[in-house]
OpenMM code with the backbone's topology and positions (N, CA, C; nanometers):
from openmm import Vec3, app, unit

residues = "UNK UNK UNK UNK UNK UNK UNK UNK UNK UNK UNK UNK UNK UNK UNK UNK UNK UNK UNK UNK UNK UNK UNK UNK UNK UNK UNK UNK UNK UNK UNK UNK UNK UNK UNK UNK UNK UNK UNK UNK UNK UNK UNK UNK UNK UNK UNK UNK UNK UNK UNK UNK UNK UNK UNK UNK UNK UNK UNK UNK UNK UNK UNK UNK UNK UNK UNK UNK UNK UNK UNK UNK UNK UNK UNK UNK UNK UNK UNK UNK UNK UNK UNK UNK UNK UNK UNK UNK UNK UNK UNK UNK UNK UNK UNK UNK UNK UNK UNK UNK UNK UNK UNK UNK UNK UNK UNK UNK UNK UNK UNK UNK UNK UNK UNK UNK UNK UNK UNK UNK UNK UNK UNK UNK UNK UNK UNK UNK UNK UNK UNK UNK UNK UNK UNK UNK UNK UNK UNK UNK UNK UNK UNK UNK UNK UNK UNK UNK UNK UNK UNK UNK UNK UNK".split()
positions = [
    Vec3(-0.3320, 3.4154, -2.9760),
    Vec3(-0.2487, 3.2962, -2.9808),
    Vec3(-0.3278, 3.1834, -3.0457),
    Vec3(-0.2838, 3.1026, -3.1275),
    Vec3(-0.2907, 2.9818, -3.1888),
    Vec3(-0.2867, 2.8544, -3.1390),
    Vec3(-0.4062, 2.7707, -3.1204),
    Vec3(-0.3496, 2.6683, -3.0321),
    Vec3(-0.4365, 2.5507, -3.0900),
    Vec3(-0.3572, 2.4498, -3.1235),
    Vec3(-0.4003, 2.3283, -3.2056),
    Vec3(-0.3850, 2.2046, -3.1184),
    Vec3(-0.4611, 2.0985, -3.1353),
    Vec3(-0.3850, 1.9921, -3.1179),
    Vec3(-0.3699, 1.8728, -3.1876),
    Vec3(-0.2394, 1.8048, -3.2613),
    Vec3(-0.2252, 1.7653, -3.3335),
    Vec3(-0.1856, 1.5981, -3.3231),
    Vec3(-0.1475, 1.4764, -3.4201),
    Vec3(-0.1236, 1.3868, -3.3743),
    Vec3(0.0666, 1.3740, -3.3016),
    Vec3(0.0290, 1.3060, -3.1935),
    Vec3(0.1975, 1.2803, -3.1351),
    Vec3(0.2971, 1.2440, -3.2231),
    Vec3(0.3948, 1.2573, -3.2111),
    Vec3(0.5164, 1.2349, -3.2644),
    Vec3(0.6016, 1.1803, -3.1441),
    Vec3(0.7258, 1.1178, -3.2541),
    Vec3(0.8477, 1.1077, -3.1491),
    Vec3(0.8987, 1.2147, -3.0562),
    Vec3(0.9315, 1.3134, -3.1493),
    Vec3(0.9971, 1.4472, -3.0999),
    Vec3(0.9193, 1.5015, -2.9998),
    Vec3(0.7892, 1.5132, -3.0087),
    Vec3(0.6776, 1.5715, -2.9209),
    Vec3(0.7446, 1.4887, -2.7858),
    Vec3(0.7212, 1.3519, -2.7979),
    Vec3(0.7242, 1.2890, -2.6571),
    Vec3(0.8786, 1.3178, -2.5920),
    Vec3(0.9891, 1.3424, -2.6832),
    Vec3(1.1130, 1.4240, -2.6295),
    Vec3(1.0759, 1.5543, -2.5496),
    Vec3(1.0225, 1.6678, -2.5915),
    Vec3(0.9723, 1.7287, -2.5436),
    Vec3(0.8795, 1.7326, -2.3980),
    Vec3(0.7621, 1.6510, -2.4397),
    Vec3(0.7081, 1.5948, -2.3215),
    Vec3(0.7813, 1.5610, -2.1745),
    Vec3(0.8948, 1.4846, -2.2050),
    Vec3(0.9958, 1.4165, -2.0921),
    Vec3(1.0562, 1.5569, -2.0722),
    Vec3(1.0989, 1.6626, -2.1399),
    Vec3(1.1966, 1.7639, -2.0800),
    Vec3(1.0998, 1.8601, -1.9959),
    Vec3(1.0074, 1.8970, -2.0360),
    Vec3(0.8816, 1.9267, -1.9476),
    Vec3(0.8378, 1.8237, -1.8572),
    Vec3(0.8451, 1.7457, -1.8149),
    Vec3(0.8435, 1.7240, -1.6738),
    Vec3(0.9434, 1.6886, -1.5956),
    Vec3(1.0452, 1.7450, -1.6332),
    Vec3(1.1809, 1.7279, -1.5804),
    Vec3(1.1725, 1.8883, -1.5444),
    Vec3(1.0837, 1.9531, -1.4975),
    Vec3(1.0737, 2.0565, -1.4618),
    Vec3(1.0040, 2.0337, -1.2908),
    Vec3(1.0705, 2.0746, -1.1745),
    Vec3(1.0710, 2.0613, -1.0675),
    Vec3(0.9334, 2.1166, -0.9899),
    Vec3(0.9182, 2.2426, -1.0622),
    Vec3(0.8044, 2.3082, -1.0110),
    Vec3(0.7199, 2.2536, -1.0583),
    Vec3(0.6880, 2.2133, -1.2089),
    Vec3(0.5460, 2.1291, -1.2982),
    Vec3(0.5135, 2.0223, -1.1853),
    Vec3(0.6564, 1.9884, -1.1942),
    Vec3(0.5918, 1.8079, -1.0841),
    Vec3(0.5132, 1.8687, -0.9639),
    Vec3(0.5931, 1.9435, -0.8655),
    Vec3(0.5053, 1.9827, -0.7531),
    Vec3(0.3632, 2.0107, -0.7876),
    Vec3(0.3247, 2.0891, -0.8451),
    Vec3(0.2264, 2.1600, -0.8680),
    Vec3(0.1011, 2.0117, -0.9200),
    Vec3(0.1816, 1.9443, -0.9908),
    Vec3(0.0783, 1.8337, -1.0281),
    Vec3(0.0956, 1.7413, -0.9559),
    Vec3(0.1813, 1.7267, -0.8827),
    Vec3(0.1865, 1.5987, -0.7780),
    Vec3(0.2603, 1.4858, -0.8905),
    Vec3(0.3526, 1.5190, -0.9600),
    Vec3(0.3601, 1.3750, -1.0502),
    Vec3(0.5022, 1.3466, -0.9965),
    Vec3(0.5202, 1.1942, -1.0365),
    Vec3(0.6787, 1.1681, -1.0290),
    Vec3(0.7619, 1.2077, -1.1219),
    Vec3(0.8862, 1.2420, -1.0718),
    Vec3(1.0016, 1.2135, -1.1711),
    Vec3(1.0176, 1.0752, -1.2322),
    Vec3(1.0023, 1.0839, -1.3945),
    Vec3(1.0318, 0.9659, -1.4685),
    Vec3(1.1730, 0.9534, -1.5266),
    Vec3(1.2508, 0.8528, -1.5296),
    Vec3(1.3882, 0.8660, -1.5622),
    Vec3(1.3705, 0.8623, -1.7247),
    Vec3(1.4518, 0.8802, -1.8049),
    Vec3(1.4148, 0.9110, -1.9742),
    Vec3(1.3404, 0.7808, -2.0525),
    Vec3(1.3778, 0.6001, -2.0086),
    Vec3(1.3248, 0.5517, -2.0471),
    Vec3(1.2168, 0.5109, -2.0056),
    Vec3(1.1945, 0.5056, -1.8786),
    Vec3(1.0880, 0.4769, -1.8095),
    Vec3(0.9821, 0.5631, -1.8749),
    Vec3(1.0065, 0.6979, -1.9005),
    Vec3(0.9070, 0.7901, -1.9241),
    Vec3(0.8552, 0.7684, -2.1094),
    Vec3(0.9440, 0.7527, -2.1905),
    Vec3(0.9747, 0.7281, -2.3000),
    Vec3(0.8799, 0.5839, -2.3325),
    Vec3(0.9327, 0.4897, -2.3033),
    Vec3(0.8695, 0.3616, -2.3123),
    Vec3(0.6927, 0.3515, -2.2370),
    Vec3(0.6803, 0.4306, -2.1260),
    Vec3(0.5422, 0.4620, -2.0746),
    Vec3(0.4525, 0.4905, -2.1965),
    Vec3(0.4785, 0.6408, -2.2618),
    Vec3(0.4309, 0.6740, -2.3524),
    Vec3(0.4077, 0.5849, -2.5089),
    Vec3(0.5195, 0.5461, -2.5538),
    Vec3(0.4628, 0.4310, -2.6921),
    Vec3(0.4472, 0.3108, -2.6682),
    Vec3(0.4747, 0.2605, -2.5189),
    Vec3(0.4207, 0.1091, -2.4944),
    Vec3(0.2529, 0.1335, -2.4383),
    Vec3(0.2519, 0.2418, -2.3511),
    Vec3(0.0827, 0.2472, -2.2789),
    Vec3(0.0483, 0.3421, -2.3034),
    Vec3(0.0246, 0.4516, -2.3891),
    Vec3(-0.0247, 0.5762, -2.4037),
    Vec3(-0.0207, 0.5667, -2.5482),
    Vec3(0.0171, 0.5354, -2.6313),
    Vec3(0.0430, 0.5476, -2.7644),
    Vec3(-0.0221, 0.4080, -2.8332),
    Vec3(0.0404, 0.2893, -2.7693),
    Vec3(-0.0007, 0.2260, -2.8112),
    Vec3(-0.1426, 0.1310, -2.7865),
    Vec3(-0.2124, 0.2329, -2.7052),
    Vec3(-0.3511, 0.1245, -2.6731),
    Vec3(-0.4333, 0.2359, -2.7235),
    Vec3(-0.5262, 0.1700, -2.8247),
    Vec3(-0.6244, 0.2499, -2.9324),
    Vec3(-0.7784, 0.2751, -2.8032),
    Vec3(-0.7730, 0.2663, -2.7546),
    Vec3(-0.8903, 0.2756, -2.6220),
    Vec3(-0.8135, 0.4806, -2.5665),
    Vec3(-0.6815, 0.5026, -2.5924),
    Vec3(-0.6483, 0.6165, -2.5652),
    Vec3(-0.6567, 0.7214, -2.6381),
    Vec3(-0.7130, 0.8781, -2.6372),
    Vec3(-0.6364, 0.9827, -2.7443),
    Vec3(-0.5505, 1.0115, -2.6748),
    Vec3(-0.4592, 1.0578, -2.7745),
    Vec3(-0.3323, 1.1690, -2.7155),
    Vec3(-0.3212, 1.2726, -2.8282),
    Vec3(-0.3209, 1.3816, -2.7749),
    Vec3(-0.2631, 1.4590, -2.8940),
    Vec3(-0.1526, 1.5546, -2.8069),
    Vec3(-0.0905, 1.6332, -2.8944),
    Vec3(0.0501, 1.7360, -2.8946),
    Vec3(-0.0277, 1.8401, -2.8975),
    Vec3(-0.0076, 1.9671, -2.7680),
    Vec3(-0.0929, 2.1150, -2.8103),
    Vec3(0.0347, 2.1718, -2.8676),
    Vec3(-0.0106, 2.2429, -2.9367),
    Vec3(0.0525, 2.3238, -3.0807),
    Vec3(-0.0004, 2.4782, -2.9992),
    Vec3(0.1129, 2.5846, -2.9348),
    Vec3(0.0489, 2.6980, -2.9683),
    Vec3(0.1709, 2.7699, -3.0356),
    Vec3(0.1038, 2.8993, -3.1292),
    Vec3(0.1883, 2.9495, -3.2232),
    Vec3(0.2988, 2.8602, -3.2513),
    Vec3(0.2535, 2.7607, -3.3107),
    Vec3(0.3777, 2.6950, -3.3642),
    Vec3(0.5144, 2.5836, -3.3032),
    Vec3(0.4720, 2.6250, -3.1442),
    Vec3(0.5563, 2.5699, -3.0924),
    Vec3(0.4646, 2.4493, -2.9935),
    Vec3(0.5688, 2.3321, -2.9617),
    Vec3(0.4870, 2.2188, -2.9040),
    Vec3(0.4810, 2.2811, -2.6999),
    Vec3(0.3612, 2.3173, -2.6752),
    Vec3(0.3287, 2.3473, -2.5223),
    Vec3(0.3125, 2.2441, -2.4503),
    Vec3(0.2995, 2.1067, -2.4649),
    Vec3(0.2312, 1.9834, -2.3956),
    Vec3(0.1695, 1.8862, -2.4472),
    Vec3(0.1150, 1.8071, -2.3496),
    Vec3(-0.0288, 1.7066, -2.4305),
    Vec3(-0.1313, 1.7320, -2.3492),
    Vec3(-0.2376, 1.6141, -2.4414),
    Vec3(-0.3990, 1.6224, -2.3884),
    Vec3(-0.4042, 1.5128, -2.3904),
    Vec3(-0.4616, 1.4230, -2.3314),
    Vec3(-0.4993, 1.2722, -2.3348),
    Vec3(-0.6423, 1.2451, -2.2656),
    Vec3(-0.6944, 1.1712, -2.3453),
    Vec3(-0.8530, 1.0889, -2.3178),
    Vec3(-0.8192, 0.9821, -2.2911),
    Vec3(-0.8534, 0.8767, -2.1633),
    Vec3(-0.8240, 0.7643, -2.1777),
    Vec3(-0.9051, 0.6731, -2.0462),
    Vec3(-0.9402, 0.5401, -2.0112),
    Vec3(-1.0558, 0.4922, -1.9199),
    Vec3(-0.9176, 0.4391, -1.8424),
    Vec3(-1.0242, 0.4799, -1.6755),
    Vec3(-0.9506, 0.4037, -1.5964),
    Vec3(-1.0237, 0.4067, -1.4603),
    Vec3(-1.0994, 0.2685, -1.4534),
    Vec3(-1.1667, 0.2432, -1.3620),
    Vec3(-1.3166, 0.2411, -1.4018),
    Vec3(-1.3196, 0.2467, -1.5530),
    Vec3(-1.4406, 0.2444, -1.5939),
    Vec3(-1.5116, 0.3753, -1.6442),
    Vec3(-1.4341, 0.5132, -1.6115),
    Vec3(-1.4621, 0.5804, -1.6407),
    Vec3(-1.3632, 0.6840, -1.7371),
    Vec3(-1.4209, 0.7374, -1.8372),
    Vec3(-1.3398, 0.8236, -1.9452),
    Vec3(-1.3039, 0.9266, -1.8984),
    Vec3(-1.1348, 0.9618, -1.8762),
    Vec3(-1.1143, 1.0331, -1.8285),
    Vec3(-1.0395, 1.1547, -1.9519),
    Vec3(-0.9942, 1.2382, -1.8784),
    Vec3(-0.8935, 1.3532, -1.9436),
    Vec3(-0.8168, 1.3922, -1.8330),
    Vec3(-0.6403, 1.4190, -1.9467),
    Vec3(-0.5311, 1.4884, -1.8302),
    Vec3(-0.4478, 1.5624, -1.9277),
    Vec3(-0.3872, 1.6665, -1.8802),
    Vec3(-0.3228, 1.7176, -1.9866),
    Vec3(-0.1790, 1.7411, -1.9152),
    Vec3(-0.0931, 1.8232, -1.9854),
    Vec3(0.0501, 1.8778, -1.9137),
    Vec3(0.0259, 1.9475, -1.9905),
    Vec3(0.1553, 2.0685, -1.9300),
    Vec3(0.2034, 2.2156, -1.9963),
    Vec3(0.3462, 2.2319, -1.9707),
    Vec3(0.4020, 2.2587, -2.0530),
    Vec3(0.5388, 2.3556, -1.9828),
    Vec3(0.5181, 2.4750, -1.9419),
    Vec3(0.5796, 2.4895, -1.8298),
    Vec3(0.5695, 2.5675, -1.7917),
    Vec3(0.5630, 2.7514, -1.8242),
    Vec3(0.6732, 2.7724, -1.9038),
    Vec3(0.6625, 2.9033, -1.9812),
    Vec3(0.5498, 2.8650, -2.0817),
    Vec3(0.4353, 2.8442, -2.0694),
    Vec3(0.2853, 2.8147, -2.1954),
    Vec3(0.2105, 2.8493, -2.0201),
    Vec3(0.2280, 2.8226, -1.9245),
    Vec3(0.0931, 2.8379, -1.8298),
    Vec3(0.1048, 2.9837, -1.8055),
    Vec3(-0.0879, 2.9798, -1.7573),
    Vec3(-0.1633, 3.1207, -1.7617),
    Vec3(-0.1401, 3.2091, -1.8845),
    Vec3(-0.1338, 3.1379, -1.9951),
    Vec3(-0.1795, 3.2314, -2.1312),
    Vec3(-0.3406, 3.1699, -2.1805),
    Vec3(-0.3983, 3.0921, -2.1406),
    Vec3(-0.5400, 3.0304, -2.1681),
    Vec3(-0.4824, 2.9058, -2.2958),
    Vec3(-0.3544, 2.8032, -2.2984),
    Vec3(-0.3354, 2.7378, -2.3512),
    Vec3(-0.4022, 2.6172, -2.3384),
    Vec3(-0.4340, 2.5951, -2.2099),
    Vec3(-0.4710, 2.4744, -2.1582),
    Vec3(-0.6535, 2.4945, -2.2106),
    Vec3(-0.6685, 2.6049, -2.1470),
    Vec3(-0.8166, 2.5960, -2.1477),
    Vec3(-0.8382, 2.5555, -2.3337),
    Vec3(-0.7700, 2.6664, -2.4181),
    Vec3(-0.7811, 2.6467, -2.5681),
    Vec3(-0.7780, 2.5212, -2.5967),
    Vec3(-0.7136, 2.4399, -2.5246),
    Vec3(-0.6484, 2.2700, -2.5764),
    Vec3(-0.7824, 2.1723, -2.5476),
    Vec3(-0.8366, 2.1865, -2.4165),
    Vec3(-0.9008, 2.1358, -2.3396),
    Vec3(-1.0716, 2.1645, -2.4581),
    Vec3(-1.0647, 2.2597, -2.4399),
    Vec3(-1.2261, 2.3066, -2.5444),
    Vec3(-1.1617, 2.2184, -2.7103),
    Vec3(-1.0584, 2.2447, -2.7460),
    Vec3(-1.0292, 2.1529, -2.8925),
    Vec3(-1.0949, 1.9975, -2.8421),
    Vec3(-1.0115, 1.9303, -2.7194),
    Vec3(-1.0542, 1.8040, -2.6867),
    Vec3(-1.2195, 1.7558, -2.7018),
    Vec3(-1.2522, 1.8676, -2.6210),
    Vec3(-1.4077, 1.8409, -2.5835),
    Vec3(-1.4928, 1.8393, -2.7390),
    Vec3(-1.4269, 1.9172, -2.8363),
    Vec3(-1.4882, 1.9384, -2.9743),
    Vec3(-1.4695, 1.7983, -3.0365),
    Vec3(-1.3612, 1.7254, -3.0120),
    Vec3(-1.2841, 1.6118, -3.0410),
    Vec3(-1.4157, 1.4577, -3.0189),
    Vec3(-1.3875, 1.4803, -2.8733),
    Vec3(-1.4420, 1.3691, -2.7944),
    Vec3(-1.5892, 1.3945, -2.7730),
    Vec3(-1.6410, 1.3380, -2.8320),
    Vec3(-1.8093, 1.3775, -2.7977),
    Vec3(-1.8693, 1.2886, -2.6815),
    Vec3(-1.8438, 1.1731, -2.6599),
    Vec3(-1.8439, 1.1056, -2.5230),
    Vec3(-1.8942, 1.1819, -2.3952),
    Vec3(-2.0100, 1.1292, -2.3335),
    Vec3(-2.0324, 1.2149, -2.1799),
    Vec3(-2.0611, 1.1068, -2.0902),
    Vec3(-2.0156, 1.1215, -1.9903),
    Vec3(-1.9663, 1.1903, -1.8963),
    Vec3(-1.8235, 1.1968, -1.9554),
    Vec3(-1.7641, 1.2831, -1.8927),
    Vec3(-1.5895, 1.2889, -1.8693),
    Vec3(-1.5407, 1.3258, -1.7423),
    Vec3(-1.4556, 1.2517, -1.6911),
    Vec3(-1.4146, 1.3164, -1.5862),
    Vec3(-1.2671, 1.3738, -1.5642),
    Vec3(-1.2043, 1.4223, -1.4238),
    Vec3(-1.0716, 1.4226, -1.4331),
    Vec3(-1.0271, 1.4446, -1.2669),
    Vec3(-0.9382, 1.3980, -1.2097),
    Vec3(-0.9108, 1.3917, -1.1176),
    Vec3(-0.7755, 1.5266, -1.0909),
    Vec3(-0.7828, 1.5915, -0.9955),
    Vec3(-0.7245, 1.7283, -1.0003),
    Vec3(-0.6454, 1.7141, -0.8453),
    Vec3(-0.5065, 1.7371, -0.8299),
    Vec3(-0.4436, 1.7633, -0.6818),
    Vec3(-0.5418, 1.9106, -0.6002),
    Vec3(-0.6243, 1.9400, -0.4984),
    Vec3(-0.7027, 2.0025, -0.4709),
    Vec3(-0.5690, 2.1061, -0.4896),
    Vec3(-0.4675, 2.1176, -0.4329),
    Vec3(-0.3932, 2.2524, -0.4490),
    Vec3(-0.3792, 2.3063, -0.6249),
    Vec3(-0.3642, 2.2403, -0.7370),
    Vec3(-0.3768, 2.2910, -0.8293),
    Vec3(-0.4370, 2.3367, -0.8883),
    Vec3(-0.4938, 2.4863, -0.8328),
    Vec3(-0.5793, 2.5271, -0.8741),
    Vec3(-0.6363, 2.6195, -0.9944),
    Vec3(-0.4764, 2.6163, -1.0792),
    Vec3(-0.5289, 2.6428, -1.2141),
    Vec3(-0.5896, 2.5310, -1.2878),
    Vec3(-0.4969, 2.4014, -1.2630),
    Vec3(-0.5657, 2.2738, -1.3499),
    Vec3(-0.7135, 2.3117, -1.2967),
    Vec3(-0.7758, 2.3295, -1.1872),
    Vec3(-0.9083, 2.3194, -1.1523),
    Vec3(-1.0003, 2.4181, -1.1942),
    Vec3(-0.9141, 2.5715, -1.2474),
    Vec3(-0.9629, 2.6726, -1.3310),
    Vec3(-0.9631, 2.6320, -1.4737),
    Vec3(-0.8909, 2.5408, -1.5222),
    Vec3(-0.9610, 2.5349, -1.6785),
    Vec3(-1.0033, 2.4467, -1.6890),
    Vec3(-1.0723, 2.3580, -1.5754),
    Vec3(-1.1761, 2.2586, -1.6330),
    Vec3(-1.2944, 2.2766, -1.6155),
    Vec3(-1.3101, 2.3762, -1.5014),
    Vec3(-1.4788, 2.4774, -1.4605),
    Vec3(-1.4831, 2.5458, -1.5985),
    Vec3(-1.3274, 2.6120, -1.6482),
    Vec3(-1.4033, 2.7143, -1.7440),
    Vec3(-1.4728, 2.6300, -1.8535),
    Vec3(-1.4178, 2.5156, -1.8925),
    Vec3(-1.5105, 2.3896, -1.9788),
    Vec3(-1.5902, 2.3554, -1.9637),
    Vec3(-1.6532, 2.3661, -1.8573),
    Vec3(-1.7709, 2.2977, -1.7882),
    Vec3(-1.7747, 2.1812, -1.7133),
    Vec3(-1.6901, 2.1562, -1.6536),
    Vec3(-1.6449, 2.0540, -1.5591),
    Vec3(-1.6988, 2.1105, -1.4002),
    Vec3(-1.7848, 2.0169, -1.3318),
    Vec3(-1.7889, 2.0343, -1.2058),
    Vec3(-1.7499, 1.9437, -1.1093),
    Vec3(-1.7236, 1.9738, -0.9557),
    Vec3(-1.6501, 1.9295, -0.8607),
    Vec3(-1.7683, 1.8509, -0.8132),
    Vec3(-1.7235, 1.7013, -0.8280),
    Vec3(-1.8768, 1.6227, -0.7764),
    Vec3(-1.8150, 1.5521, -0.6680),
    Vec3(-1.6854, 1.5559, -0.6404),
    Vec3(-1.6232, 1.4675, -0.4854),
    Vec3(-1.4873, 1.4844, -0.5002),
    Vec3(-1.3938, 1.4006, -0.4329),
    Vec3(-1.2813, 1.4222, -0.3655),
    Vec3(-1.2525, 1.2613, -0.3005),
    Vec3(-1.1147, 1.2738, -0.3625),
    Vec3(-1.0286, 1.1285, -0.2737),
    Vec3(-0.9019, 1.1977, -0.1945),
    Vec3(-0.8777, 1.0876, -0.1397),
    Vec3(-0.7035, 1.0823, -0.0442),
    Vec3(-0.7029, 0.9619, -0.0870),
    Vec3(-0.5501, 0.9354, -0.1483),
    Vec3(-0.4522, 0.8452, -0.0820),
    Vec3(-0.3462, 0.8863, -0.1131),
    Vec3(-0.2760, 0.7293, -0.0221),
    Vec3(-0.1612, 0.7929, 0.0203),
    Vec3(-0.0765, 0.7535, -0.0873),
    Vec3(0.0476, 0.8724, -0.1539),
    Vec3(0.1486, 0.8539, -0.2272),
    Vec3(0.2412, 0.7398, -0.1663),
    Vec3(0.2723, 0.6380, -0.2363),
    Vec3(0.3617, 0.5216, -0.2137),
    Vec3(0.5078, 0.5537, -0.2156),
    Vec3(0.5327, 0.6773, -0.3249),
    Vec3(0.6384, 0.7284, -0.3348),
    Vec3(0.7030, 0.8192, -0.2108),
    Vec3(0.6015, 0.8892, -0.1750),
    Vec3(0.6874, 0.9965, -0.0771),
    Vec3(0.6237, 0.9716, 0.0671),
    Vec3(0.4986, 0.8521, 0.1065),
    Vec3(0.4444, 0.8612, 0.2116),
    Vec3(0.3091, 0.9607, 0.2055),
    Vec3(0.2757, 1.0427, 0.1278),
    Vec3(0.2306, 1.2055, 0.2107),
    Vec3(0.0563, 1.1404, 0.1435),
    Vec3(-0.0443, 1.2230, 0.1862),
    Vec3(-0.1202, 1.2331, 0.1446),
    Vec3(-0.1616, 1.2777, 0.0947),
    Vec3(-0.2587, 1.2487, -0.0892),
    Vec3(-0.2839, 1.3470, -0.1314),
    Vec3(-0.4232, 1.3334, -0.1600),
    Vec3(-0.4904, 1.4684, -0.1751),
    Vec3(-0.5818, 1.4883, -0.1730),
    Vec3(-0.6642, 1.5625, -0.3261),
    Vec3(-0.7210, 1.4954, -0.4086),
    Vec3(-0.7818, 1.5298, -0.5220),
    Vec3(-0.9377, 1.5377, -0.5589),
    Vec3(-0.9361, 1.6438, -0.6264),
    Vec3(-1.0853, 1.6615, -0.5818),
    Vec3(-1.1550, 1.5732, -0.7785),
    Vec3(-1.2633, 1.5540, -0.8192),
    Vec3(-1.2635, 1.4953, -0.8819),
    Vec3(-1.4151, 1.5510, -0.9242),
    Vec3(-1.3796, 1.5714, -1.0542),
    Vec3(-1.4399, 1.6788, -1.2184),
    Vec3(-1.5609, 1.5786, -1.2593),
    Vec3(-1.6715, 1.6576, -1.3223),
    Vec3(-1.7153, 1.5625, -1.4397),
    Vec3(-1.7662, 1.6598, -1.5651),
    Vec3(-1.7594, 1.6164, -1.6335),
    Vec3(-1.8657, 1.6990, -1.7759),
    Vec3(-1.9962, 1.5895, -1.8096),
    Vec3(-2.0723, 1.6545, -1.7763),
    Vec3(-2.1996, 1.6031, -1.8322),
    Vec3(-2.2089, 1.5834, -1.9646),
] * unit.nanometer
topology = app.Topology()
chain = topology.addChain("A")
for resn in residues:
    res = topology.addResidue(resn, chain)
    for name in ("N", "CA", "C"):
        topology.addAtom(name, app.Element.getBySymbol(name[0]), res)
């Protein structure tokens, strides 16, 4: 399999929004449901448009699987990616994730991971990311607590 990552587009970020309008993705990552503009306007008002961010579109065989994003928050350079779902457990992420790292020469990196997701937490060991701590708090949205364990690359 073929797996690129390329600069965003409009269409990409269409895409993007229909992939996480996927019920199981959210669980699994702990994210909210974004309504189309909320999610839409997120992306080219704060993700697109602040040059302090990368974003790119993963490309495998041809078709758009997700994004990758580099971006600081809290002082430290982070990385997060998404997938749709029919693209996880083919090694898309990990492929995307090693393009990034070729990308971003910057060290440290970190990334903050829901402790239950434990593929996100399998392709950032396979990069070389290690588990240096762990937060809780509490979701504002649903009450619950969550618990993330938290990456770095040297």
């Amino acid at each position: 399999m073929e797996v690129e990552l390329r600069t965003v587009t409009d269409a990409d970020v269409e895409v993007f929004y229909e992939q996480q309008l996927d019920p199981e993705a959210r669980r699994v990552a702990v994210f909210p449901l974004r309504d189309h503009d909320t999610f839409t306007t997120h992306w080219r008002e704060r993700i697109l448009a602040d040059e302090a961010n990368d974003a790119w579109t993963i490309v495998a065989d041809g078709e758009v699987a997700g994004h990758m994003l580099c971006f600081e928050r809290d002082g430290k350079r982070e990385v997060g990616y998404w997938l749709g779902r029919p693209h996880w457990g083919q090694g898309i992420a990990t492929a995307a994730l090693a393009a990034l790292l070729r990308e971003v020469t910057e060290r440290p990196l970190y990334a903050y991971v829901v402790r239950s997701n434990v593929g996100s937490i399998r392709v950032l060991e396979k990069c070389g990311f290690t588990t240096i701590g762990s937060e809780r708090h509490l979701d504002e949205r649903t009450g619950e607590e969550i618990d993330e364990a938290l990456l770095e690359l040297r």
